[in-house]
C-alpha positions in Angstrom: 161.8 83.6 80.5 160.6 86.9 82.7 156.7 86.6 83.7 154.7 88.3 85.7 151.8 87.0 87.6 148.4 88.9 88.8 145.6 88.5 90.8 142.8 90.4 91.1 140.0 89.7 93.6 137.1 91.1 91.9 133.8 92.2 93.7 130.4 91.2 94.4 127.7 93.4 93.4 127.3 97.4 94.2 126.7 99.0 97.5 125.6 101.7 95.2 124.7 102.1 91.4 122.7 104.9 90.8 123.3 108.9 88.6 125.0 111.8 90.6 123.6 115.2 90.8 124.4 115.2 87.4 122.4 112.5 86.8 125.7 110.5 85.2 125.8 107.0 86.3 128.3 106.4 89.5 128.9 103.2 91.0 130.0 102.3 94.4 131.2 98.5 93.5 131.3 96.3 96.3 135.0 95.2 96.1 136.7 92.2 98.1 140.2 91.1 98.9 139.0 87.4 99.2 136.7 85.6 96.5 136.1 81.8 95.5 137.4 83.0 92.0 140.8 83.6 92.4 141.2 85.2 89.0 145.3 85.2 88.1 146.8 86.9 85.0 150.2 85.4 83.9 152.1 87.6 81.6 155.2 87.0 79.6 157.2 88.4 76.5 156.1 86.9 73.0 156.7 87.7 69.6 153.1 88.9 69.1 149.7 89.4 71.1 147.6 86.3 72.2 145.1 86.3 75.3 143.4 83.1 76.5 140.7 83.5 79.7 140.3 80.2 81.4 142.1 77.8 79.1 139.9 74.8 80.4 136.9 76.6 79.1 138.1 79.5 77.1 136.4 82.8 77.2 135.9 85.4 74.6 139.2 87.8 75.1 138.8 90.3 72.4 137.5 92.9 75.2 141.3 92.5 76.9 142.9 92.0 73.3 141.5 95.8 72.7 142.4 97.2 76.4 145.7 95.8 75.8 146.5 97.5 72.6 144.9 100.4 74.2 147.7 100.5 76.8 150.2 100.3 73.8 148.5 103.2 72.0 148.1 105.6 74.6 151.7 105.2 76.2 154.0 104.7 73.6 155.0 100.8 74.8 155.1 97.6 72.9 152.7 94.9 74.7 153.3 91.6 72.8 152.7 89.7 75.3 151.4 85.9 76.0 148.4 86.4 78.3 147.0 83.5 80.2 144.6 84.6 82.8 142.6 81.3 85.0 139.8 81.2 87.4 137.7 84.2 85.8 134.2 84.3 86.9 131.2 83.4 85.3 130.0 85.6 82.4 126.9 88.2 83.4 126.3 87.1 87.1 127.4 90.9 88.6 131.0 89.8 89.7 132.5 91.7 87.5 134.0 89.1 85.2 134.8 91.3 82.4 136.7 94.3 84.6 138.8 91.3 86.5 140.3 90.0 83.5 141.1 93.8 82.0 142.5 94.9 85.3 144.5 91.5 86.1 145.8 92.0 82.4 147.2 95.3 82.7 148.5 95.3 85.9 150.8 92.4 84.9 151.9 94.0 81.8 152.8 97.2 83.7 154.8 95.4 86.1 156.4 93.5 83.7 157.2 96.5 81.6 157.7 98.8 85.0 155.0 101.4 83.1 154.3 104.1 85.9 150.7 104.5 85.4 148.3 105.1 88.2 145.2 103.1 89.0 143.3 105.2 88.1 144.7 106.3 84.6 144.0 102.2 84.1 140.8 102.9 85.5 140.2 105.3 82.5 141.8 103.5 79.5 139.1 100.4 80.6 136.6 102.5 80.4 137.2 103.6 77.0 136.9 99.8 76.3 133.6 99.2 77.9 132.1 100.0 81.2 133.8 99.0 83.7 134.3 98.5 87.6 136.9 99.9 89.5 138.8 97.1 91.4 142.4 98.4 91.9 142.1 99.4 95.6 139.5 97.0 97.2 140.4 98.3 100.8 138.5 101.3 99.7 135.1 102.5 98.6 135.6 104.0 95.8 132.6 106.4 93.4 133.2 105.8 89.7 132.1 106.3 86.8 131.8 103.2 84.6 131.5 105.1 81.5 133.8 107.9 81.5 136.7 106.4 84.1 136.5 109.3 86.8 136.7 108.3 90.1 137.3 109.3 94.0 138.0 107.7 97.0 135.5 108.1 99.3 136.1 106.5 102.6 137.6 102.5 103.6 135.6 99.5 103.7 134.7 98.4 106.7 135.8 94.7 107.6 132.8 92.5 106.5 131.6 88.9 105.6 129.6 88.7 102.5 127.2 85.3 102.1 126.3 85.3 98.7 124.2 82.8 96.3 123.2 83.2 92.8 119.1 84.1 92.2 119.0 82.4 88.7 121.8 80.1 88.0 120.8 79.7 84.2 120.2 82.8 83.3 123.0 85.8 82.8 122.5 90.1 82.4 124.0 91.7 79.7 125.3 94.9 81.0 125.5 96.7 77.7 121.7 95.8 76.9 120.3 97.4 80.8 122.4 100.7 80.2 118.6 102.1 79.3 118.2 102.1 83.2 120.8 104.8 83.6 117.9 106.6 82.6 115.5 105.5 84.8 117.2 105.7 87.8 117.0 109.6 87.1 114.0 109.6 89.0 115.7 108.3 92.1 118.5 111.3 91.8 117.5 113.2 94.7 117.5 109.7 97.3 120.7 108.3 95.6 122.7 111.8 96.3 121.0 110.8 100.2 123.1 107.3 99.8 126.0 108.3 98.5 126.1 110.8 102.0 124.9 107.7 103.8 127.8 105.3 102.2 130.5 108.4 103.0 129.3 109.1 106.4 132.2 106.7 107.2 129.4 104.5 109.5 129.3 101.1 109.0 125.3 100.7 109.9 124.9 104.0 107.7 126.4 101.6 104.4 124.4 98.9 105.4 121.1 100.7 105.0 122.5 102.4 102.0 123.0 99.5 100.2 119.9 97.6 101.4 118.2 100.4 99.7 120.2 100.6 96.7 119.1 96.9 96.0 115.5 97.5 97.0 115.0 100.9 94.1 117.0 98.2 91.7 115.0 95.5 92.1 111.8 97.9 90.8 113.7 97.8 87.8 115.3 94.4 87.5 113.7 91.7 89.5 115.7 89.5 90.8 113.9 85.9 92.1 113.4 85.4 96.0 114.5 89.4 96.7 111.2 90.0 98.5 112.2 87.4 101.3 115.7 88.3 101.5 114.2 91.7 101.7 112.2 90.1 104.6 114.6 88.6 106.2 117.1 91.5 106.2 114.7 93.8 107.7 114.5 91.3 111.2 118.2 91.9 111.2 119.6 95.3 112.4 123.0 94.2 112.0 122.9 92.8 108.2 123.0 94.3 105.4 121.3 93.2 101.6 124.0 93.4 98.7 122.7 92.9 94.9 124.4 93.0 91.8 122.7 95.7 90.1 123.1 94.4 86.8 123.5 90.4 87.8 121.7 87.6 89.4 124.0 87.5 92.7 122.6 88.6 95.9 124.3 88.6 99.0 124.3 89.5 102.5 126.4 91.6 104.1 127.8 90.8 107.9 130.1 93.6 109.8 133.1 92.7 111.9 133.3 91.1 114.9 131.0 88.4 113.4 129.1 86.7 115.7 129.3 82.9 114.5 125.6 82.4 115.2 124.2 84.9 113.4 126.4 83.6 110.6 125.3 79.9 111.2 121.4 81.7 110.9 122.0 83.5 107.8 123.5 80.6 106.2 121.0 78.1 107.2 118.3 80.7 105.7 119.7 80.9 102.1 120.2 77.0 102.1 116.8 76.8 103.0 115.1 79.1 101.6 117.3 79.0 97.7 118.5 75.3 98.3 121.8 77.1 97.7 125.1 77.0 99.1 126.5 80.4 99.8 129.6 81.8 98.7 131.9 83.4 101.1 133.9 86.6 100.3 135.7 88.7 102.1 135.3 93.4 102.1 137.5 95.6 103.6 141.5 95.4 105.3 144.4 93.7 103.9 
């Protein structure tokens, strides 16, 4: 029987979330081309729709159920489909669980129906879902939307190493219960419109400090435990970078190419000492 198979790296927190000019929420998602979830979607003909997410511990798939049909709806194709999509993420930590599994989803079903639909016309059709990250082209940094699905390239990722450990392994964020704080960063318009010129100057050092910041106004408004000494620590390091998930528990940190293996070995060494926590590796920017 034809399948199709896809994988999807997923992300790690924001360099940015903030409003525009506007004062519309935009997010700069921190994308990566190499995770420790290597989320695959496997997607084959069937005589009606069924979605399972991590058959070992099955996840709720109505959300992909609905993005699916979506798909059908708005271009005229039939998408019954068996959908078996593995190594998702864990629910509400910032890594973007949720737009993984929708994006994986899709972009096996239009490969396996040869549907020519941009990225970000998917991009859009998630959105109408829920809000959503935009992971299609993780060599990039891309400014979205999460509400509305616009989006624009703004410049490539530079080639980095993330370390990243989870800040409260029991507890989770519900992104539709913080949307309140679209609002609140409002007050921060005028220094997040200085960011987003930071983050597309195109300098490495320039996103790093962008970012930093990003998590520092964010963490005013959703406290995340031990940020005040990564924040700390960061600061003694010109050459690293502080990541957060905005609207998760993960923090990270964020170390440019060529990396120099001590300063790795240090930064390692401080969260397992500091978070008795083993970081996670992933990997930004390139193929």
């Amino acid at each position: 029987m034809l399948q199709q198979k896809q994988w999807v790296a997923g992300k790690v927190g924001e360099w940015l979330q903030g409003v525009d000019r506007e004062g519309k929420p935009i997010v700069y998602a921190l994308a990566v081309n190499s995770s420790p979830f290597r989320t695959v979607a496997s997607v084959e003909p069937a005589t009606k729709l069924t979605v399972m997410i991590n058959p070992d511990a099955p996840a709720d798939s109505a959300k992909v159920k609905k993005a699916i049909n979506e798909l059908a709806s708005s271009y005229g194709c039939k998408c019954t489909c068996r959908v078996i999509i593995s190594g998702s993420p864990p629910r509400g930590k910032g890594l973007g669980s949720s737009s993984i599994d929708i994006a994986s989803a899709l972009l096996a079903i239009k490969e396996l129906l040869a549907l020519r639909i941009s990225a970000s016309e998917l991009f859009k059709l998630m959105c109408r879902v829920e809000r959503s990250d935009y992971l299609f082209n993780p060599e990039s940094i891309v400014a979205a939307n999460p509400s509305d699905g616009s989006c624009s390239v703004v410049g490539r990722a530079p080639k980095c190493l993330v370390l990243a450990w989870d800040t409260d392994p029991s507890g989770t964020v519900n992104t539709e219960a913080v949307r309140h704080l679209d609002n609140t960063r409002r007050s921060f318009r005028q220094e997040y419109r200085d960011l987003a010129g930071m983050i597309q100057s195109g300098e490495t050092e320039m996103l790093l400090r962008a970012a930093t910041r990003s998590s520092q106004i964010n963490d005013s408004m959703l406290p995340k435990i031990g940020f005040s000494a990564a924040r700390k620590f960061v600061n003694e390091l010109p050459k690293v970078g502080l990541i957060a998930a905005h609207t998760g528990t993960y923090l990270g940190f964020v170390l440019p190419e060529p990396i120099d293996p001590d300063l790795a070995r240090y930064v390692r060494n401080f969260i397992v000492d500091r978070y008795r926590a083993k970081p996670l590796v992933f990997g930004v920017g390139g193929r």
